[in-house]
C-alpha positions in Angstrom: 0.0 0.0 0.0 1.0 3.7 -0.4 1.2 4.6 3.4 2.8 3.5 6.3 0.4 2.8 9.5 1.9 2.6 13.1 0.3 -0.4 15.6 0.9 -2.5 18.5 1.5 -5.8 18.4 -0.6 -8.2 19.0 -3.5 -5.7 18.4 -2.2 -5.0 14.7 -5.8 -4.3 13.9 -5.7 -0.6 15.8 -3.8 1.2 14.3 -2.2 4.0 16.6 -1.2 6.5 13.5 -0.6 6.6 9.6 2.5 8.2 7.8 0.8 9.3 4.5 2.5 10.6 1.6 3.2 8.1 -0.6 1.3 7.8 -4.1 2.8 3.9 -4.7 3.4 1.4 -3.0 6.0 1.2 0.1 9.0 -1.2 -0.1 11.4 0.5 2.6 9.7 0.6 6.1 12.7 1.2 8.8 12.0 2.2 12.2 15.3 3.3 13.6 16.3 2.4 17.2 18.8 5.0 18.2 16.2 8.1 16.9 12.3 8.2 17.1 12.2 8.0 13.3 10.9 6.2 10.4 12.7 5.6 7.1 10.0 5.2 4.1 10.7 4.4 0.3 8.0 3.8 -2.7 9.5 1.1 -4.6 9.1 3.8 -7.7 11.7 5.7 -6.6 8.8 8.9 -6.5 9.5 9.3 -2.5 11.8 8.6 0.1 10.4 9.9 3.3 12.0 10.4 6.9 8.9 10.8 9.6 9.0 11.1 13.7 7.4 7.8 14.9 5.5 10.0 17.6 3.1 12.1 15.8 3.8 11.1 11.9 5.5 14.9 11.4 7.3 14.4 7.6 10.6 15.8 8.4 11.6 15.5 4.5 10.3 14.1 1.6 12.9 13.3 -1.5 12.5 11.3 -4.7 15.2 8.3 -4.7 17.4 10.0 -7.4 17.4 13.6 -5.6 18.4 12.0 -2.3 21.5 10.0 -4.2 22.9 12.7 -5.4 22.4 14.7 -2.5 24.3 11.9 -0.7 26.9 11.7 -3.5 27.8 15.2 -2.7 27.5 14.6 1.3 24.9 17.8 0.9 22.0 18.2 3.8 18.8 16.2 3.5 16.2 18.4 5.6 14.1 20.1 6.5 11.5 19.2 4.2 10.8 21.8 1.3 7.4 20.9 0.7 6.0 20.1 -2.6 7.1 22.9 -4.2 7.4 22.8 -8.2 10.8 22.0 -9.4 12.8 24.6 -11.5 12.2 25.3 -14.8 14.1 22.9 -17.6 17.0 24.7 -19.5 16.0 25.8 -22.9 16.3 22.7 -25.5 19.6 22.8 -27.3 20.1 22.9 -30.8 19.6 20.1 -33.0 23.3 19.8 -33.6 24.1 20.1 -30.4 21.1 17.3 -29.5 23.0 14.7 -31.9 26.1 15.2 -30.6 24.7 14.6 -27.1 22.5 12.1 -27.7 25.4 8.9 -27.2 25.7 10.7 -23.5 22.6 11.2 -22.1 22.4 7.2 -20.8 25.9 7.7 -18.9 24.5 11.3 -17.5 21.4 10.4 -16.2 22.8 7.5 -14.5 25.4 9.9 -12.8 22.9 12.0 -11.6 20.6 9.0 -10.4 17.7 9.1 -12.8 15.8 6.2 -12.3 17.2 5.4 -8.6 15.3 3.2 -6.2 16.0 3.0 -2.8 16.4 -0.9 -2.6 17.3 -1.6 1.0 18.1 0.1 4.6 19.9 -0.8 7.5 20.6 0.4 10.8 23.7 0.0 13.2 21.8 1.7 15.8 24.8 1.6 18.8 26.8 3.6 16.5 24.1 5.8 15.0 24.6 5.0 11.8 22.3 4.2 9.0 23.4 2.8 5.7 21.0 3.0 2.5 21.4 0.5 -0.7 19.8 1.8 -4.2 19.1 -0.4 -6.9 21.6 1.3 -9.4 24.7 1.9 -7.3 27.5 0.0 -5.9 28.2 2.2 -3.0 26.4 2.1 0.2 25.8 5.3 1.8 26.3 6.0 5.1 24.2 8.5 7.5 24.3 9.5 11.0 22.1 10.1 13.9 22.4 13.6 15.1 21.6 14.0 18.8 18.2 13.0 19.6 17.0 16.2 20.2 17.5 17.0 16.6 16.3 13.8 15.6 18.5 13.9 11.9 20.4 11.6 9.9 23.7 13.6 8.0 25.6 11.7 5.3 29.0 10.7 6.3 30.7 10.1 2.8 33.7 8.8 4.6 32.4 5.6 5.8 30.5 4.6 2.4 31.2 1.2 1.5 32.2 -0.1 -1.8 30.5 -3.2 -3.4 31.2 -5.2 -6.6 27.1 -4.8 -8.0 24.6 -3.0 -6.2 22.8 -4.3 -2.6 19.6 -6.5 -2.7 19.0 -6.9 1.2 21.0 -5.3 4.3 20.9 -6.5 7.7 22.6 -6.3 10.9 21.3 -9.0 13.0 24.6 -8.9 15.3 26.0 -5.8 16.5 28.7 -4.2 14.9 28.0 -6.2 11.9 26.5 -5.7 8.4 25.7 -8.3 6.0 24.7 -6.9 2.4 23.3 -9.3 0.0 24.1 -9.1 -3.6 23.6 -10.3 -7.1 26.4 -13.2 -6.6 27.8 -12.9 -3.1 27.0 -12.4 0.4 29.5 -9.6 2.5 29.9 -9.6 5.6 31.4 -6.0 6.9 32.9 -5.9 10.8 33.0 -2.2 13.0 36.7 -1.3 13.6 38.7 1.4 14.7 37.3 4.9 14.5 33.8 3.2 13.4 34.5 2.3 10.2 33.1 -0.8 8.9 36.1 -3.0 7.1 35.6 -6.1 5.1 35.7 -9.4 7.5 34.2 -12.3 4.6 32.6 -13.2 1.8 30.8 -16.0 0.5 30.1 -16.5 -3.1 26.4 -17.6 -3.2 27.1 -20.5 -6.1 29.4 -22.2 -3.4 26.9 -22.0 -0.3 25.4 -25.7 0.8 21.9 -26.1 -0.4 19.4 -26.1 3.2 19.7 -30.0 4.2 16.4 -32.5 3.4 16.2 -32.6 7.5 16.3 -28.9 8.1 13.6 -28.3 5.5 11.5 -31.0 7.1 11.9 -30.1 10.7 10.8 -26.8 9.6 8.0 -27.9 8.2 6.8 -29.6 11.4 7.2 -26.5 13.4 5.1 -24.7 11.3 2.3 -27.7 11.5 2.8 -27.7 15.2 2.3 -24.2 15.8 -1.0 -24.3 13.6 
């Protein structure tokens, strides 16, 4: 759906508030630990929203290609400017100079994140930092928590993490680690000195063992015995 809609469990039914901006549906639903906030992304790449969790308040609103390259050049993310009409397009070139730009345009619009998605999220909340994957890009980009009575993230361009092909899943189920799942491989990235994240392993995914007949089965009878 196109909204995001706060509850408590078990009572999912009630819900408690809704974070509504979105005009397609969500794929990125975050809530961060170490801030009262909420990371939302359409999976159109039309919005990328940060909300406070207490009271829904939209503290920015960005499509996915205006937040990369406001990340690629470290620039602030907030506050929110609204919906206000984007500037006017440059007058249209020549048609000489069109066909000699023409074999560029591809190559330009992907430096300047046309088309972006934000594909994944993923929070190392005791170091207050919060690292986004986008569909397009091999670099993860790194933001951090401000003090939480600002309640903002701020890119950190210095620890960004280079990948071999763009994220499909983030997590960070042990802390101080961050696992980013891609096209061939699986990372595995360990907190060091000065809270940089450094490379610790890597498994290729052709060379992980297939789950076992046993595991597959016992899992099966959980789920009948919880039923």
């Amino acid at each position: 759906e196109g909204h995001g809609r706060a509850s408590r469990w078990p009572s999912a039914d009630i819900i408690e508030r809704y974070y509504l901006t979105h005009t397609s549906p969500v794929e990125v639903v975050l809530p961060l630990v170490a801030l009262p906030l909420l990371l939302t992304a359409a999976g159109s790449g039309a919005e990328v929203c940060l909300w406070r969790c207490d009271g829904a308040e939209r503290l920015w609103k960005r499509s996915a290609a205006e937040l990369l390259r406001l990340l690629r050049h470290a620039a602030p993310l907030g506050p929110d400017a609204g919906d206000a009409p984007p500037p006017a397009p440059p007058p249209a070139p020549s048609p000489v100079a069109a066909s000699a730009s023409a074999g560029s345009e591809a190559a330009e619009g992907s430096a300047c994140g046309e088309g972006a998605v934000l594909r994944c999220a993923c929070e190392l909340a005791a170091s207050r930092l919060l690292y986004l994957g986008f569909d397009s890009e091999r670099t993860l980009h790194a933001l951090e928590g401000a003090e939480a009575a600002e309640a903002e993230l701020r890119p950190r361009p210095g620890l960004a993490l280079e990948l071999r092909s763009p994220p499909l899943a983030l997590q960070s189920p042990v802390q101080g680690r961050l696992f980013a799942l891609c096209e061939l491989e699986l990372l595995c990235f360990a907190l060091g000195e000065g809270g940089r994240l450094a490379p610790s392993a890597s498994f290729r995914l052709s060379e992980l063992p297939p789950p076992s007949v046993s595991s597959a089965a016992a899992a099966d009878g959980d789920e009948e015995g919880e039923e």
